[in-house]
N, C-alpha and C positions, 0 to 999 in steps of 0.2 A: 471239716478242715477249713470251710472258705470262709465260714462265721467266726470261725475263731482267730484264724488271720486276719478277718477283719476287726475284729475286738484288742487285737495288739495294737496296730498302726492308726486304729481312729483319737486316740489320745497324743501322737505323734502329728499328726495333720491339726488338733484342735491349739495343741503349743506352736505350729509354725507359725497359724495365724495371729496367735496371741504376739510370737516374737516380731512381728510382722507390725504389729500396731501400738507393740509398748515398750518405755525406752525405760522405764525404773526398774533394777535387776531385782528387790526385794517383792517386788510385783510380780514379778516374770518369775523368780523361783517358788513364790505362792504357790500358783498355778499348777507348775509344774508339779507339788509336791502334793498337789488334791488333787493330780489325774492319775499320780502312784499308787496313791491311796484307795481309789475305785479302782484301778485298773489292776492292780494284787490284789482287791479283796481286803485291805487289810483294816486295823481300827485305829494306826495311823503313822503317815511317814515323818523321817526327819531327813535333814541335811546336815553333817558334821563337815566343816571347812577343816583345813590344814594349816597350823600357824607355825612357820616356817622358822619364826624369831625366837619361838618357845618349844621345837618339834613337840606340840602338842595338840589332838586336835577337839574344835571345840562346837559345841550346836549352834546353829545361824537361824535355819526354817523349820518347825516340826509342826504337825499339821497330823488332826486327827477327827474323831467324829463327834468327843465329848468333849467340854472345857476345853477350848482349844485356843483361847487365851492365857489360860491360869496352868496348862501346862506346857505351853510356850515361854511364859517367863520363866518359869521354874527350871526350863532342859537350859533355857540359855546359861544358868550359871554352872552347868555341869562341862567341867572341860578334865579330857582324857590324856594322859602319856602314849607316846607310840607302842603301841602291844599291847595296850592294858584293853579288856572286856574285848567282846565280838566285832565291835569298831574297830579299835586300836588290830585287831590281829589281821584284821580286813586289808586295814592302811597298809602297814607293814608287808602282807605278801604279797598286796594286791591282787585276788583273790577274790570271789565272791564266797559268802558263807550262807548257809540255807539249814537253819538249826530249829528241828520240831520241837523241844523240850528243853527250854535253855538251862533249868536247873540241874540238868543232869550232865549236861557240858561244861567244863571245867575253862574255858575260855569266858563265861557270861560272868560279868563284874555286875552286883547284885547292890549296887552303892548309889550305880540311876535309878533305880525302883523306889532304895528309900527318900531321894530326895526329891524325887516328884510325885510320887503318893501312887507310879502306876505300876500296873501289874501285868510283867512280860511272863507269854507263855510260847510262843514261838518268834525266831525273827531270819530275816534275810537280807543280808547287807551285800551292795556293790560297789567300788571300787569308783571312784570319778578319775577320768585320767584324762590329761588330750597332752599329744605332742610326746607321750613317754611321762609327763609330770605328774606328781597326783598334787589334787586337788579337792578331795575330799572325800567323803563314805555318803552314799544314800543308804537307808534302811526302813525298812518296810517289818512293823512289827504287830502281832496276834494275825494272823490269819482266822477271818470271822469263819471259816468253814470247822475250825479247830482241829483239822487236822494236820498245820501245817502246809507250807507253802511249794507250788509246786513247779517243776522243769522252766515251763512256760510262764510264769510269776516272775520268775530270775531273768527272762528275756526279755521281757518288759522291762521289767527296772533296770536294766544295763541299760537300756535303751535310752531308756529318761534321764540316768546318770549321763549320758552322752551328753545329749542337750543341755541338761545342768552345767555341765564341765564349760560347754560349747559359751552360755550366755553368761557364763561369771570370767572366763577369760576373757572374753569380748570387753565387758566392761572395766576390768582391770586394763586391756591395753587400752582403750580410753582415756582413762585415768592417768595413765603414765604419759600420753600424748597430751593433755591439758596441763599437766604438772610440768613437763619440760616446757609448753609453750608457755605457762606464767613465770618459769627462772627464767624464758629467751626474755619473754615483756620487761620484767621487773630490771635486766642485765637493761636493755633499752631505757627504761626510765628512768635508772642511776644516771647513765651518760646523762640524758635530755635536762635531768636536774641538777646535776652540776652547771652545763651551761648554761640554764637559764638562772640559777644561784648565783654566776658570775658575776649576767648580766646585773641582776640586782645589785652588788654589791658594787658593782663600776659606779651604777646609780647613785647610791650612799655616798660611798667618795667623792663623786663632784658637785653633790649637795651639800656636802660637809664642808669640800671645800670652798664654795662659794658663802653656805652661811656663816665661818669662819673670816673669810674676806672681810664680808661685809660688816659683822662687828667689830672686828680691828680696825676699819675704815669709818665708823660708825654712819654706813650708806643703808639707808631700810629699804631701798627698792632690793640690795641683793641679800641682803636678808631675809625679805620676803621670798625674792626666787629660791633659794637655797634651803628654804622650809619648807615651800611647794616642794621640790624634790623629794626630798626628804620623808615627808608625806606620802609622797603616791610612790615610791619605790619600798617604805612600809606597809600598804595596803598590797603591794601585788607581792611581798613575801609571807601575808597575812593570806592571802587568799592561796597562795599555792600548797600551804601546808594544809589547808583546809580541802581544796582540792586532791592533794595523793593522799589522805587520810579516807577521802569519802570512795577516790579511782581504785584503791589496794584493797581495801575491806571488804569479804560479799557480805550483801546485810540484804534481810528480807523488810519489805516495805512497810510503814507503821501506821495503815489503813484506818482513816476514819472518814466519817459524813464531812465532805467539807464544799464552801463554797468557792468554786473555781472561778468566776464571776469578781467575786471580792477582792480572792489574791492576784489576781490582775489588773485589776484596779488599782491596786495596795502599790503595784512594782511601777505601774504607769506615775503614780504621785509619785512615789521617791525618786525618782528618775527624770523626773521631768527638770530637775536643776541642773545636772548634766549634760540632758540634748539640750536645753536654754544654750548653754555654755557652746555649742557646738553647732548652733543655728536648726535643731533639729527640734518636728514637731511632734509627740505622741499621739495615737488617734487609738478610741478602742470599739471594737465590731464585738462585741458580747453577745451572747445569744440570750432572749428576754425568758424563756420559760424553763433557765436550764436546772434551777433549783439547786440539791446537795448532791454530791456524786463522791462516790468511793474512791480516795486517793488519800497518799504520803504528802499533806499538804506541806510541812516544811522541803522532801525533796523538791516536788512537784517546783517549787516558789525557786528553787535554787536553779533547777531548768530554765523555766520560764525567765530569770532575772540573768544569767548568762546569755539568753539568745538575745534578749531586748537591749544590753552591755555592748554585743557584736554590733547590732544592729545599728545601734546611735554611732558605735565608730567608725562604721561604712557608710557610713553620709557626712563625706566630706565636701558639701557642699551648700550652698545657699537655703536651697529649696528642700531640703532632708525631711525627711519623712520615716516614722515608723512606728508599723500598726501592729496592736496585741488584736485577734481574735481567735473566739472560743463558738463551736458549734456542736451541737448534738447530732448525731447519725444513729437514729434506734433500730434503722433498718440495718448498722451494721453492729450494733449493741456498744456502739463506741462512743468516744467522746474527742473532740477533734483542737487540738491546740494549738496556734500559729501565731509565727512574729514575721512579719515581714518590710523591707526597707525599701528605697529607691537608690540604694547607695551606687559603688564601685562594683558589686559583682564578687562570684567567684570565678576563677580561671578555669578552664575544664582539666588542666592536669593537676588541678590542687582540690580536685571534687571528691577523689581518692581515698587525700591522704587525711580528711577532714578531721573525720574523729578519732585518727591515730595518738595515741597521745604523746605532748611534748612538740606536735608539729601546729605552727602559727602563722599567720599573713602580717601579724602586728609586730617583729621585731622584739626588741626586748620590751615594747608596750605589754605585753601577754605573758600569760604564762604555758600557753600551750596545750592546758590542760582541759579548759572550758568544757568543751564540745565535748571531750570522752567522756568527764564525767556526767554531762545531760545524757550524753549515749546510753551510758552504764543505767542509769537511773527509770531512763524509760523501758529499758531491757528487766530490769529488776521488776516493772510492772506489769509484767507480758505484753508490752504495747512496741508500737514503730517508731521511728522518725526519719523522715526522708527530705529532701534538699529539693530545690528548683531555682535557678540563678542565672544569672544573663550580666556577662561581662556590662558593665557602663549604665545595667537599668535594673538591678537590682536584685534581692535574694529573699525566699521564703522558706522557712524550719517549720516544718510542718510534722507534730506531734499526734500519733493515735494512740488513745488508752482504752483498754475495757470498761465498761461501764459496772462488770462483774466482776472484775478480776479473781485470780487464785489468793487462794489465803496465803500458800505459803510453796516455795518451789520445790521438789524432789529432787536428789540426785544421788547420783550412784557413788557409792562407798568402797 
């Protein structure tokens, strides 16, 4: 009895640990569905969900000992009516079913067999429920002993149906709590864009009407001012659309060999007519042996040319200074990126709200949005960035990225 109790619960301790250490639900119900599969004996389990929009319900995991790709894709296109086959009657009473000989049961719909080429001769399905809801059918189908499945099979599998129920509702509320918090965001950055849309357009209007003045007047000094306007209040509604384009969208990174080196270089020269213009000097601290490294070089460039953009405009003063530098850290397999100034500082209660987006130190100079989208960007590459600034002496952006990164992010569905 002691062995066999322990052959129940050792597949229930091997998925805590799993739930313990993995956050991808299609992972985590893997698992779960190849400890069923050993632990019934069987040649191999599925997982049927519940689709609530179509009360129909339809395969998600099925996992078995042969071809367990090729009859993976196959179960996924098989979706059931409530009551139809051993599933569907499972759903419905909520119920387990433990059936040795399905051809001889008038419950067994013989329609999954022909369209995935397998061949059922006993099955045992349980019920997923939590909270009172169902949530889906695990089944456990051939029992390799062929005689059918037994008492203790069915206590297992409810078991694991548990869990199952357990880690797919988890993720769904999840899901519902990221979902409302991107309507709260998105509610938030209508407002912030409308007034910072205002502000541009106050902009236009008093560039219009000074470059209006000035050719009625035919005076080219306010002509010229009134173009300048004109100008850079279309540049910062050029940029902002290009900004909530890049902040609203998830996009995974478009990784290739690139020289980081280069593209810093590359934002240092363009930029350097700017800090001219504003008394400031560019300086760059490159690291000499750092070669190619895996990054989204156009995002990468658009980081890096926002923080060096901040940078020159926190040195409002004589002596302005600001330095791009790029370091290797292979001891921490990363690659280290930094802009830092001698400017004004940040404040400590605006340390905050930095990469909130829509929130600014520049007034209608800005769009607001700068910093969330470098945030967003370096997040999109599994990396950091963290802040260090000292009111009246200056600020550093200090970027970490893998030197390995992930090809591509997971998330739960």
């Amino acid at each position: 009895m002691g062995v066999e109790y322990q052959f129940e619960v050792d597949p229930l301790y091997r998925i805590e640990k799993f739930m313990a250490s993995m956050t991808d639900l299609d992972s985590l119900l893997v698992v779960i569905m190849r400890e069923a599969t050993v632990a019934t004996d069987a040649e191999s389990c599925s997982l049927a969900l519940y689709d609530e929009n179509t009360d129909e319900l339809y395969f998600y995991i099925a996992r078995g000992e042969k071809e367990e790709r090729e009859f993976e894709r196959r179960l996924r296109y098989v979706r059931m009516k409530m009551g139809s086959g051993v599933v569907g009657w499972c759903a419905v009473n909520r119920k387990s079913v433990n059936i040795n000989d399905v051809y001889s049961d008038p419950r067994f719909n013989r329609e999954a067999d022909k369209q995935t080429g397998f061949v059922t001769r006993s099955i045992l399905a349980v019920p997923m429920l939590r909270r009172g809801k169902l949530i889906g059918v695990v089944e456990a189908v051939n029992k390799r002993a062929q005689n059918g499945f037994f008492e203790r099979d069915e206590k297992v599998l409810t078991a694991l149906a548990a869990q199952a129920a357990l880690v797919i509702e988890n993720a769904r509320l999840y899901e519902d709590s990221v979902r409302r918090a991107r309507l709260s965001a998105l509610g938030q950055a209508i407002t912030g864009a409308a007034h910072c849309i205002k502000n541009i357009l106050m902009g236009l209007d008093g560039g219009s009407y000074i470059l209006e003045r000035g050719i009625q007047k035919l005076n080219m000094e306010s002509v010229t001012q009134g173009w300048d306007i004109l100008k850079r209040n279309t540049q910062i509604m050029r940029d902002l659309a290009l900004d909530m384009l890049t902040f609203s969208r998830p996009r995974d990174p478009e990784y290739e060999a690139s020289d980081i080196n280069e593209i810093c270089t590359g934002i240092a020269q363009m930029m350097r007519s700017k800090a001219h213009d504003k008394n400031v000097e560019i300086s760059l601290d490159l690291h000499p042996d750092m070669g190619k490294v895996t990054l989204d070089p156009k995002a990468i460039y658009r980081c890096i040319l926002n923080l060096v953009g901040n940078a020159i405009d926190a040195c409002a003063k004589a002596d302005g200074m600001t330095k791009i530098a790029t370091r290797l850290l292979r001891e921490k397999d990363s690659l280290e990126i930094s802009v830092s100034d001698n400017g004004c500082g940040i404040r400590e209660e605006d340390m905050k709200k930095l990469f909130e987006p829509f929130f600014s130190t520049k007034g209608s100079k800005g769009t607001g949005l700068g910093l969330s989208v470098t945030h967003k960007i370096v997040q999109e590459h599994a990396g950091e960035i963290r802040v260090e600034s000292q009111v009246d002496v200056g600020t550093e952006f200090i970027m970490m990225l893998p030197l390995n990164p992930p090809t591509k992010h997971n998330s739960v569905n």
